[in-house]
Every structure is written in structure tokens, then in C-alpha cells.
FIDREN-756628 format. One record per residue (C-alpha): residue number from 1; residue in one letter; x, y, z. Coordinates in steps of 0.05 Angstrom, whole numbers, plus 5000, padded with zeros to 4 digits. Each point is the difference from the previous one (the first is absolute). Layout:
BEGIN
<NUM, "A", <X, Y, Z>> ...
This chain:
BEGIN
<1, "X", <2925, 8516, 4361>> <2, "X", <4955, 4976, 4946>> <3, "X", <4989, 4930, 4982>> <4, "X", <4988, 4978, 4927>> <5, "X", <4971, 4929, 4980>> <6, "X", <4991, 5015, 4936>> <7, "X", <5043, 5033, 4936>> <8, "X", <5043, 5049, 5028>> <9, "X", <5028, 5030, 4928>> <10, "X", <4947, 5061, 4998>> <11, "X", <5023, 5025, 5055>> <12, "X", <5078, 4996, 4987>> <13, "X", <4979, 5035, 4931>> <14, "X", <4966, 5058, 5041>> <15, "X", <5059, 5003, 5054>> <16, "X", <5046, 5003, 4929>> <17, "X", <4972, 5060, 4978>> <18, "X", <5005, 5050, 5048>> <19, "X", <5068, 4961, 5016>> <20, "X", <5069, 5040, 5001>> <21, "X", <5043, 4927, 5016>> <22, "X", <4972, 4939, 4991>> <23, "X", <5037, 4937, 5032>> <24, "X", <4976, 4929, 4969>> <25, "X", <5016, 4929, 5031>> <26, "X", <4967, 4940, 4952>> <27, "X", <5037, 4943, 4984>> <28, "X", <4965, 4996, 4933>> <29, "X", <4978, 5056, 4950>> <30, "X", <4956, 4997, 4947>> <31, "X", <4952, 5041, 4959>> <32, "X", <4947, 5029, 4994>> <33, "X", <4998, 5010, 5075>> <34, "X", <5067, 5025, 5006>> <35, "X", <4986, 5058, 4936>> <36, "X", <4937, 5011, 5029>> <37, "X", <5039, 5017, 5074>> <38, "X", <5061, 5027, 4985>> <39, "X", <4978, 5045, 4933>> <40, "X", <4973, 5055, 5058>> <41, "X", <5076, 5005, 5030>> <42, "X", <5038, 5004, 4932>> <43, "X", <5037, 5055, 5005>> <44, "X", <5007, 4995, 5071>> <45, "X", <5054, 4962, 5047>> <46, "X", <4977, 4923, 4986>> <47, "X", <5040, 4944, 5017>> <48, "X", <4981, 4927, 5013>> <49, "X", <5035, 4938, 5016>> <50, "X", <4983, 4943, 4976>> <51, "X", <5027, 4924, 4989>> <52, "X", <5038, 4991, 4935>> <53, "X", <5004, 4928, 4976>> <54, "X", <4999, 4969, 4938>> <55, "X", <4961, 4949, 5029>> <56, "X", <4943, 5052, 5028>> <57, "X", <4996, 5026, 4920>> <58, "X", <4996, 4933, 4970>> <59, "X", <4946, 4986, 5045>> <60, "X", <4961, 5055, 4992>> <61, "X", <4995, 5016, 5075>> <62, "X", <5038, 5074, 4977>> <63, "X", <4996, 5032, 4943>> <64, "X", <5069, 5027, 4959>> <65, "X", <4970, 5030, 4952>> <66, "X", <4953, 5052, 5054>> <67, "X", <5065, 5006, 5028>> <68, "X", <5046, 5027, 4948>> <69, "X", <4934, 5047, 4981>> <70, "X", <5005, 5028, 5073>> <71, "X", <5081, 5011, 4990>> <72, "X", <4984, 5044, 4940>> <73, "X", <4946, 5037, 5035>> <74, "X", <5055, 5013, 5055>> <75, "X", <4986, 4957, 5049>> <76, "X", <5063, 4978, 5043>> <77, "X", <4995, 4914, 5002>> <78, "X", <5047, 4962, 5050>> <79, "X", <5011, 4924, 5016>> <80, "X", <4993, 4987, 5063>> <81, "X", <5007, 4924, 5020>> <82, "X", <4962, 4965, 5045>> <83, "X", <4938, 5047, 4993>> <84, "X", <4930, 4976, 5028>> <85, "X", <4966, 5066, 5023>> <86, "X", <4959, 5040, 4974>> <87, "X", <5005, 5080, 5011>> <88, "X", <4977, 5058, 4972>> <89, "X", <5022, 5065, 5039>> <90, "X", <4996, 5069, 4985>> <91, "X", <5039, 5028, 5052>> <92, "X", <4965, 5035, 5058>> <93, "X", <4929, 4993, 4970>> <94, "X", <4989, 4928, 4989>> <95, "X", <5011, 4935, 5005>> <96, "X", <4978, 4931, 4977>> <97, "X", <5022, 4926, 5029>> <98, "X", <4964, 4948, 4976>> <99, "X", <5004, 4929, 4946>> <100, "X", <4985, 5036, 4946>> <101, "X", <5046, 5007, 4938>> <102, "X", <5007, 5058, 4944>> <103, "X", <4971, 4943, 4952>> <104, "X", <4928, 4995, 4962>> <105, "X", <4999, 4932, 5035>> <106, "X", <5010, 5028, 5071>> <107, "X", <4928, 5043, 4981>> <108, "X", <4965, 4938, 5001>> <109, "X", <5033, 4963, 5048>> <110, "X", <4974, 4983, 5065>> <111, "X", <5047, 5064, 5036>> <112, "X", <5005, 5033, 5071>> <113, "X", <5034, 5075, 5008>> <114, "X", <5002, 5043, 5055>> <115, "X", <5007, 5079, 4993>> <116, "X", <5042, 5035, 5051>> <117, "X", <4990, 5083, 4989>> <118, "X", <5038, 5023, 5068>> <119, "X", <5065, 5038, 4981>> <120, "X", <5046, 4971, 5063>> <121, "X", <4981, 4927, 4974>> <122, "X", <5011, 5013, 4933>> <123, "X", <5070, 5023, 5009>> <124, "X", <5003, 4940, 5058>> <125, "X", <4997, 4954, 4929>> <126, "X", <5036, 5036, 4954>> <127, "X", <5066, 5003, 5055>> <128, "X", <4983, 4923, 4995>> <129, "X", <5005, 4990, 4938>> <130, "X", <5073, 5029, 4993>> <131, "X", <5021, 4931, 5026>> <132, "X", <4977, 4970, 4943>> <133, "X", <5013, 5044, 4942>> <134, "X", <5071, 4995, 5015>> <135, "X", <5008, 4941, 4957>> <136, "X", <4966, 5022, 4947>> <137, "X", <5022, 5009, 4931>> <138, "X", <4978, 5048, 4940>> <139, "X", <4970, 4963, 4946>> <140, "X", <5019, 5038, 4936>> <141, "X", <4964, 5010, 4929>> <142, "X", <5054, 4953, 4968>> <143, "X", <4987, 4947, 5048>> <144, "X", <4940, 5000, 4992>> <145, "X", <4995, 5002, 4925>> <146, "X", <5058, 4937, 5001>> <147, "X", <4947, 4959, 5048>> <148, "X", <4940, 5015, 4948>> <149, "X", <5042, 4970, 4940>> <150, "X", <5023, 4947, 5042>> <151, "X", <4937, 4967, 5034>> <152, "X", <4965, 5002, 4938>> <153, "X", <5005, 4936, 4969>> <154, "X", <4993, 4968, 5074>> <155, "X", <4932, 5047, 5010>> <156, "X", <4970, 4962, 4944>> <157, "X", <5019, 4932, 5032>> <158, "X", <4973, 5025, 5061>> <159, "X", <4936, 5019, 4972>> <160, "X", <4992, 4932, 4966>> <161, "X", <4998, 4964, 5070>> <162, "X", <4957, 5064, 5028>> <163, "X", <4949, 4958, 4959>> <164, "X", <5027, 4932, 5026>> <165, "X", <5002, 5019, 5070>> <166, "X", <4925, 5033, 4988>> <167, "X", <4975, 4931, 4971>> <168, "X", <5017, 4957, 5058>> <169, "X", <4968, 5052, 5044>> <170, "X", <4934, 4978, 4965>> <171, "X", <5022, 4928, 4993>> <172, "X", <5011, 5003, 5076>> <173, "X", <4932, 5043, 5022>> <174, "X", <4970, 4945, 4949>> <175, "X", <5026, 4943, 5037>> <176, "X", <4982, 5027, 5068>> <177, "X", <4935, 5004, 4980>> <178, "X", <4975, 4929, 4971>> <179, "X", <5035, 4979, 5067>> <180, "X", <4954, 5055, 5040>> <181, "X", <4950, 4964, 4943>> <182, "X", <5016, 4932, 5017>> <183, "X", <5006, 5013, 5073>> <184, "X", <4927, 5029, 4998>> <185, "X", <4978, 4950, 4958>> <186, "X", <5026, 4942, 5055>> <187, "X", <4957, 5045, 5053>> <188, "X", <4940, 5001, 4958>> <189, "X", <5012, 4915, 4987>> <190, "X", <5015, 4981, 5077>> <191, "X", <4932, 5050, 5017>> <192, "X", <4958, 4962, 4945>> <193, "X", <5031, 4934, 5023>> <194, "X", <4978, 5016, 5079>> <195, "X", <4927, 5027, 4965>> <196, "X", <4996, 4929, 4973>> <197, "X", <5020, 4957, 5051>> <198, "X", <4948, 5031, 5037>> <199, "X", <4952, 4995, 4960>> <200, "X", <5017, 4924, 4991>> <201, "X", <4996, 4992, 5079>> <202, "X", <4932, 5041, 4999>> <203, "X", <4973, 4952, 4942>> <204, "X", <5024, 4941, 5043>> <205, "X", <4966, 5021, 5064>> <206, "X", <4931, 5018, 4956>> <207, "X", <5024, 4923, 4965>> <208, "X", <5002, 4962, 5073>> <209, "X", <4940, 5034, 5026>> <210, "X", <4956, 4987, 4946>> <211, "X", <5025, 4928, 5001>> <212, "X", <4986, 4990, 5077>> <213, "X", <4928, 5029, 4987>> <214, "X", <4988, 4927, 4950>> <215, "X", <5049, 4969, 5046>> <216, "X", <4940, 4953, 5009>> <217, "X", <4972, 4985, 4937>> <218, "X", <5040, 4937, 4982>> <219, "X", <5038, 4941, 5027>> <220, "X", <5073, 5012, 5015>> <221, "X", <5055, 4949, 4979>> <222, "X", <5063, 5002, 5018>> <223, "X", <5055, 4975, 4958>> <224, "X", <5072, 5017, 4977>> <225, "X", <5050, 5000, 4943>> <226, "X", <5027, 4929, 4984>> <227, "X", <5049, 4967, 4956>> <228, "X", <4963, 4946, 4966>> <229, "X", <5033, 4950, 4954>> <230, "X", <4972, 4949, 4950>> <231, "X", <4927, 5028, 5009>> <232, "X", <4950, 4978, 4939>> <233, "X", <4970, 5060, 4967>> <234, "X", <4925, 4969, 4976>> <235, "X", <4992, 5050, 4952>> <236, "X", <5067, 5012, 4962>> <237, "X", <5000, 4911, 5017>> <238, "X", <5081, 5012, 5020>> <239, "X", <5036, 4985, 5062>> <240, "X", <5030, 5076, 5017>> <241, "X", <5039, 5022, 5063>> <242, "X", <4993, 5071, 5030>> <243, "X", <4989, 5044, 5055>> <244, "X", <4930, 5000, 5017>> <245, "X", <4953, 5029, 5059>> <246, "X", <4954, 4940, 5032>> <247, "X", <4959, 4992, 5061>> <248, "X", <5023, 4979, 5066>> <249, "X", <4934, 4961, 4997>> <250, "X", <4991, 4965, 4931>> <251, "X", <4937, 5053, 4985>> <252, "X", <4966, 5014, 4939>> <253, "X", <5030, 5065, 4973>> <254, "X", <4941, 5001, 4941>> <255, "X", <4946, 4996, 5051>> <256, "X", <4995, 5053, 5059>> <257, "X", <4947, 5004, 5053>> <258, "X", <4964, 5056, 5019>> <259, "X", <4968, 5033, 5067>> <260, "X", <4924, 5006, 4965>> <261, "X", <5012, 4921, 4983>> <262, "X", <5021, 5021, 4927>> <263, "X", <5054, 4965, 4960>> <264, "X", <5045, 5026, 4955>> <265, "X", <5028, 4963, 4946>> <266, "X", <5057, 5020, 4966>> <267, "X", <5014, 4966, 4922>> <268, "X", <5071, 4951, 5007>> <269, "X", <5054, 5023, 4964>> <270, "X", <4969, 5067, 4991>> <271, "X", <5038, 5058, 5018>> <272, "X", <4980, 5046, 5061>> <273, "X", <5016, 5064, 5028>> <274, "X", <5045, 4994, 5063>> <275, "X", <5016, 5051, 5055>> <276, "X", <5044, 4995, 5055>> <277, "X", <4979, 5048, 5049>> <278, "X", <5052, 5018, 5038>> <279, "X", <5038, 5032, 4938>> <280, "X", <4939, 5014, 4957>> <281, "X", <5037, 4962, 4950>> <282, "X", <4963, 4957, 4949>> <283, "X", <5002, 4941, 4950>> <284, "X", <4956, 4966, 4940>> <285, "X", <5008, 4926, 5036>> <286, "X", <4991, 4935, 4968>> <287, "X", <4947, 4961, 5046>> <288, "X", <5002, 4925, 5002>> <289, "X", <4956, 4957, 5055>> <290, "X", <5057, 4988, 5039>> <291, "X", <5050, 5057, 4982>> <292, "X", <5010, 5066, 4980>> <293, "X", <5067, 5018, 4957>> <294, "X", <5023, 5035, 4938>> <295, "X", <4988, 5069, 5026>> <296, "X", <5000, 5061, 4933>> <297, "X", <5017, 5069, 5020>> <298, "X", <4963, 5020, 4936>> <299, "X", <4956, 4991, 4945>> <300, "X", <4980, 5021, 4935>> <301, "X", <4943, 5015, 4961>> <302, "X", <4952, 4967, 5048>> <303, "X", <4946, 5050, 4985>> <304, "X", <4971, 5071, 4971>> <305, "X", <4965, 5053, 5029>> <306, "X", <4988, 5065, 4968>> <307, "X", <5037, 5067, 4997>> <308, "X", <4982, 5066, 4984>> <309, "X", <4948, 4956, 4939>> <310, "X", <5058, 4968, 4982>> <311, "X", <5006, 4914, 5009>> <312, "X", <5067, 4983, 5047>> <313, "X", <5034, 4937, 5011>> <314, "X", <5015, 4991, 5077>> <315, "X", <5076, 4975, 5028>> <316, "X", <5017, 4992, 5071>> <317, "X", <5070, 5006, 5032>> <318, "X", <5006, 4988, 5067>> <319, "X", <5054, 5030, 5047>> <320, "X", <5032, 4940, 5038>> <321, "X", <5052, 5047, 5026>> <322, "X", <4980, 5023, 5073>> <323, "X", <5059, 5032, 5022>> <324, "X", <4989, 5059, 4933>> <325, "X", <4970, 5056, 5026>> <326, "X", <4933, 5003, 4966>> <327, "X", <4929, 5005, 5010>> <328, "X", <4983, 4959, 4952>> <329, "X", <4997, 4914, 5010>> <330, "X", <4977, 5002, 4909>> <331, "X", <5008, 5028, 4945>> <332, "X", <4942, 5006, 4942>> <333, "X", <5019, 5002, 4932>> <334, "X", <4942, 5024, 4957>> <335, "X", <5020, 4996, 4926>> <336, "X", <4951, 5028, 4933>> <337, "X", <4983, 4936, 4967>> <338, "X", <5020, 5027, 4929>> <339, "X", <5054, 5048, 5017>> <340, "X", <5066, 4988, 5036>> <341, "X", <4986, 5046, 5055>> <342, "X", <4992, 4984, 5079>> <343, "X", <4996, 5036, 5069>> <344, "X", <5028, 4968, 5052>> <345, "X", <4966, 5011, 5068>> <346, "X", <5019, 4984, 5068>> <347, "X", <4954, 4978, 5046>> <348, "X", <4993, 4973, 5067>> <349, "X", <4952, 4941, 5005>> <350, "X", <4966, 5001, 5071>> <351, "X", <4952, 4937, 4996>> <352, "X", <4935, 5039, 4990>> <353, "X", <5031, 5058, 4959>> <354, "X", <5052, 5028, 4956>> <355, "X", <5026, 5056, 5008>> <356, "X", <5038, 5030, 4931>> <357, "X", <5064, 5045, 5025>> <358, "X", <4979, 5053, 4942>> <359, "X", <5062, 5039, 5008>> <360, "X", <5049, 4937, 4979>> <361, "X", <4962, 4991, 4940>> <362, "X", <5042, 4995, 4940>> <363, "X", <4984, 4996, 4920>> <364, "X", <5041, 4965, 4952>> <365, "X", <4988, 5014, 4923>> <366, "X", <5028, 4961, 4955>> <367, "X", <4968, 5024, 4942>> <368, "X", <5019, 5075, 5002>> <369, "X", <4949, 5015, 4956>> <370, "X", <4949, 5002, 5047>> <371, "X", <5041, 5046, 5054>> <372, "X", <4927, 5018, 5041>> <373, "X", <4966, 4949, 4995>> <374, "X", <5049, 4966, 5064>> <375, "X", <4983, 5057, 5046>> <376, "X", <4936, 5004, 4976>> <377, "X", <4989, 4934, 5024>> <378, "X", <5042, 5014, 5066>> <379, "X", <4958, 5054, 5008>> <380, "X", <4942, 4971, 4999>> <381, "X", <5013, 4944, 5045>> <382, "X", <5021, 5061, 5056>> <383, "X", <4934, 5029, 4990>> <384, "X", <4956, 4938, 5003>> <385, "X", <5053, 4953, 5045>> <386, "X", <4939, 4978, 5045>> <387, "X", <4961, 4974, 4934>> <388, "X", <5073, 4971, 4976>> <389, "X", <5017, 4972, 5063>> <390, "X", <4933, 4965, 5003>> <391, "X", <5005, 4970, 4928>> <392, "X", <5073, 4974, 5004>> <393, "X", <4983, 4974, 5066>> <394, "X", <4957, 4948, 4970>> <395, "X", <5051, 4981, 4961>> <396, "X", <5045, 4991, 5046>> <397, "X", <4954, 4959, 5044>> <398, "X", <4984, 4956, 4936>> <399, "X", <5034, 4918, 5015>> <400, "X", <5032, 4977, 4929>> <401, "X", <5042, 4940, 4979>> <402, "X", <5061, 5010, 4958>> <403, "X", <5012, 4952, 4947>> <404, "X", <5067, 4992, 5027>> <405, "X", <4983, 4969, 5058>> <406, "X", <5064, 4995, 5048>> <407, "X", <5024, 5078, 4979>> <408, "X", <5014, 5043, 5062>> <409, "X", <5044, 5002, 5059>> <410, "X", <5020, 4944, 5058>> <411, "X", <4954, 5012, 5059>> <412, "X", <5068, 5016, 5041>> <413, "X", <5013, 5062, 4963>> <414, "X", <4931, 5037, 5001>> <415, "X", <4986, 4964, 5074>> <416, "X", <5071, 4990, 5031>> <417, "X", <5048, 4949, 5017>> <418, "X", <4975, 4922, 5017>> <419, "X", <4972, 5001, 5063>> <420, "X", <4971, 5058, 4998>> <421, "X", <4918, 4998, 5031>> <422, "X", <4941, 5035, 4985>> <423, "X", <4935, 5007, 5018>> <424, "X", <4954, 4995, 4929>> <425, "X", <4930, 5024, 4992>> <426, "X", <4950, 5015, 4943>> <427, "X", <4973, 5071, 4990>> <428, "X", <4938, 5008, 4959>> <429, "X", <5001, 5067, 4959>> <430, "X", <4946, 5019, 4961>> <431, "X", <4976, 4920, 4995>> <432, "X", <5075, 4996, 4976>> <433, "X", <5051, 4962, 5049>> <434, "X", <5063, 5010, 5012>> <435, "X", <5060, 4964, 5052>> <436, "X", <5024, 5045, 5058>> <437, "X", <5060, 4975, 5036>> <438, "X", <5027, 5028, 5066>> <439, "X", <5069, 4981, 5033>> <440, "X", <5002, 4951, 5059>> 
């Protein structure tokens, strides 16, 4: 007993040849295969059973035309109902049992056959198969001429939603795979989401220790977030109520103390650079003597450094939103000074550095025109991030005053609600101060 894994059809057209009876079993006939197997028996004693159905015919699983050209070639056809095997017997001398039809289809198909050469088995099947056979019925030349001319108009139908049925085959393999896309794609995010908050935690623990290292340098005052109502503003000479952030202990917030017996002075009403340290999050905070309040998570145009030879306007936008997953506590905008094109450029600001997250980086051209010169610029700034992080860094370090005096945020939504404390200290970086606050 042979096993076959594979097209069987060159073997039944060997067996054929030197055949003096050949016995056929397929449900559905079609050519070429069946020419190409049964034209070495013509002549001889052929007969095959087979399904007849208009229904097989219309849809193309069997094949009435290869069927009335093997009834003129002699072959005898019958109907038998109910038929599923496959068989191909020429009695005494060999045998096949297997999934595979006498259809050009069933020689590409995916098919299993086994071959049975022993005499006493082969006559074991063929005394078998005379339970079957006794239903069948002879399917004659007129028949099957009738069944042409009638399933022809519904062949073309059929045909028509053939291409249908073969369109939302590819509309569904399509759909399956921008949800395989998306699905990756959600992988990819919640990995780059885990690589970030990470990294955030890392840049926090780098943030506290360098922190506890000038832990020393300056006073600390503690204070908290307060309502206050009526207050006189001796600048803007109005009476304003807000959230604000005083001292527990009436202190100076534009004059800070030292450990080498300096004193820093910090301008009133100018606006300084505030981090909280416990989120890394930061501020541009309007300092008063007594108060500090209107808190701006951004600015614009407060400076130029240099890019690639070109002069750039500097922006800051910083992220106030510590439950994203990012690396990133601001975000540099450096725009051409003539042309509407920027790159914006996450960074994370860690007190004495600042580190640009290069791979975030993204350029926005507005002017079309100049299509390069964006990632020329992005470029750039990736290859020389230590020399840009150094220049922009002084920028951001730089105290200003806006015009607008009272523009920028209640202290309760950059610091939290009333009540809550902090403990407030100056930094000095590069001779440039800035407020540090940590939760108490």
C-alpha cells in the first residue's frame, strides 16, 4: 500500500493505459484532467459515476460540457446520489482511495490518496461497492445536452458573483490585516509607552539625586497654595484675587541665602523657571516679595540660538501632564526667523542638563517650498544635540517679564489644591537661578 500526498492523476493516467476496465468514483468531473486520464482507456470498458446536479454545473464544481465529450468518446456516465468518494479501480491490478477528484482543481488542491495493488483487496472494494451502485442511474447524451442549454444563462450569473464572492475574500484578508496592523501597532504603542515611563522614572531618580547633592546650597521655605482675596498688586496698582503660593513664614521670595554667605536676588515681578521635583514638572513663575503666582506652561520667542548657520527663534512648551507617558517634562520649538518652518524637540530638563529625546523630533514646514531645509535643520540638531542643548539651555535659564503682567495659570493648577505644602529652595545654574519645590 502506497501513500500519496501529492497529485495522484499521473499515475491513474499510467494505470489507464495498460488498463482493460477502468472503474471511476468522483463526485465532480472536469477537464483537462479527466481527457488527460481517461483518453488512454477509450476504447476500453470505462464507466464512472459521478453526481449530476444542476446545481454542481452552475457552480462550476463539475463540468457538463467534459462530460458529454466523454459520452461521445464512449464512456458509460451514471448518477449516483449521495456520492463523496473518490475511486479509481482497475480491477485486480489497482486501486486508489483518497480526496482527490477527476478535476484540474483537485491537481492543485491540498489531496491525500492511498494505492492498494493486492488482488484479494481490490476485489474486497469492488464487492463493496455493489451496495452503492445499485442506486445509480445512467446519465444519457440527451440529458446531458438539455442540462448544458439549460444552466446557461444561470452559469453567467454565477460567474458574475464568482467575482463578488472573490472580492470580499480580499476585502476580508484586507480587513484582517489593518486589524493584525492595528493590533501590532497597539503592541509597538503600549512597548514605547513602558520605554518612556521608564525613562521618565530614570530621569527623575538622576533629577532627585542631583538635587540632594545642592540640597544645601540655599535656605528652604516652606509654604503652600492659598486662596487670597482683595490682595493689592504694586505693580499692575489693582486689588486682584487668586490662588497664590506664600511662605508659612512671611520670607522674602526675591532674596535667598546661601551656604558660602552669598545672596541671591531675584528681580520682582520677573518671571522664573520653576521645578517641582517630585514630577520633574516645570513652570515660568511670576515672583513677587511675598508671593509667587501666575504660573505659564510656555513661552514664545524668548530667545535665538543658531542652527545649522541659520538664526532660530526659541519657544518652550511645557508638559504639565504627569500621568502621559513621556520622557519628556518640555518641548522646544525652534522656528527659521524668515521662513515658516520649526522642529519641535522634546526634551527632558534635569536641573544641570537637557537632554533632547532626538527620536521624537518632528519638522513642520509650512512653506513647502523649502521641503529640506526642516530636516536639514532636524538633522543637524541630532548631530550636534550636546552644542544645542547647551545653547537653548541658556535660554531657558534666562528670567524675563511679560508685558502682560498677570498672564499664566492659578498657583492651584500647576502646584495643587489649597493647602497643599512645599518645601521651596533656590538653585543656582550657571550664575542663573531657578525655584525648586518638593512636596511636604
Amino acid at each position: 500500500m502506497e501513500l500519496y500526498l501529492r497529485n495522484i492523476a499521473k499515475r491513474w493516467k499510467s494505470e489507464a493505459h495498460s488498463a482493460d476496465q477502468l472503474i471511476i468514483f468522483s463526485p465532480y468531473i472536469s477537464s483537462k484532467t479527466a481527457d488527460v486520464v481517461i483518453e488512454k482507456a477509450i476504447g476500453k470498458k470505462c464507466v464512472i459515476y459521478t453526481l449530476f446536479s444542476a446545481e454542481l454545473f452552475i457552480n462550476l464544481s463539475s463540468s457538463v460540457s467534459t462530460l458529454i465529450s466523454l459520452k461521445k468518446k464512449g464512456v458509460t456516465l451514471y448518477g449516483l446520489p449521495k456520492l463523496h468518494a473518490k475511486l479509481v479501480i482497475v480491477p485486480g491490478v489497482f486501486a486508489s482511495v483518497g480526496s482527490q477528484n477527476l478535476t484540474a482543481r483537485g491537481t492543485k488542491n491540498l489531496e491525500a490518496s492511498i494505492v492498494i495493488t493486492s488482488k484479494n483487496k481490490i476485489d474486497k472494494l469492488l464487492l463493496q461497492t455493489e451496495e452503492w451502485t445499485g442506486e445509480r442511474s445512467e446519465i444519457s447524451l440527451s440529458m446531458l445536452e438539455d442540462m448544458a442549454k439549460l444552466i446557461k444563462p444561470f452559469v453567467k450569473i454565477y460567474k458574475a458573483l464568482i467575482n463578488d464572492a472573490e472580492a470580499i475574500d480580499i476585502d476580508i484578508k484586507s480587513l484582517e490585516l489593518e486589524r493584525r496592523e492595528e493590533k501590532e501597532k497597539l503592541r509597538l504603542a503600549r512597548v514605547e509607552e513602558q520605554r518612556k515611563l521608564a525613562e521618565r522614572r530614570r530621569s527623575l531618580e538622576l533629577l532627585e539625586e542631583i538635587l540632594s547633592k545642592q540640597a544645601s546650597q540655599s535656605e528652604v521655605v516652606e509654604g503652600k497654595v492659598k486662596w487670597v482675596e482683595n490682595n493689592p498688586d504694586t505693580e499692575t496698582k489693582k486689588y486682584t484675587s487668586s490662588f497664590t503660593f506664600t511662605s508659612n513664614s512671611k520670607c522674602d521670595f526675591t532674596r535667598w541665602s546661601m551656604n558660602n554667605d552669598d545672596v541671591v536676588r531675584l528681580a520682582r515681578i520677573y518671571r522664573y523657571l520653576f521645578l517641582l521635583e517630585d514630577s520633574g514638572k516645570i513652570a515660568w513663575a511670576r515672583v513677587a516679595k511675598r508671593r509667587i503666582t501666575y504660573f505659564c506652561d510656555g513661552v514664545s520667542n524668548v530667545g535665538v540660538t543658531v542652527v545649522k548657520g541659520m538664526s532660530c527663534s526659541v519657544s518652550f512648551e511645557a508638559n504639565w501632564d504627569v500621568d502621559k507617558a513621556t520622557d519628556a517634562n518640555l518641548t522646544i520649538l525652534i522656528k527659521h526667523r524668515l521662513l515658516d518652518i520649526s522642529v519641535k524637540c522634546p526634551a527632558w530638563f534635569g536641573v544641570d542638563s537637557l537632554n533632547i529625546r532626538c527620536e521624537d523630533m518632528e519638522v513642520i514646514d509650512k512653506q513647502r517650498n523649502y521641503f529640506n531645509l526642516g530636516y536639514d535643520m532636524r538633522d543637524w540638531i541630532e548631530e550636534n544635540k550636546d552644542v544645542f542643548a547647551d545653547s537653548v539651555l541658556k535660554v531657558l535659564l534666562e528670567p524675563f517679564v511679560y508685558k502682560k503682567k498677570l498672564t499664566g495659570s492659578s498657583a492651584y493648577i500647576f502646584l495643587g489644591d489649597v493647602g497643599t505644602s512645599y518645601a521651596l529652595r533656590a538653585v543656582k545654574i550657571n550664575d542663573s537661578p531657578i525655584l525648586v519645590g518638593k512636596l511636604i
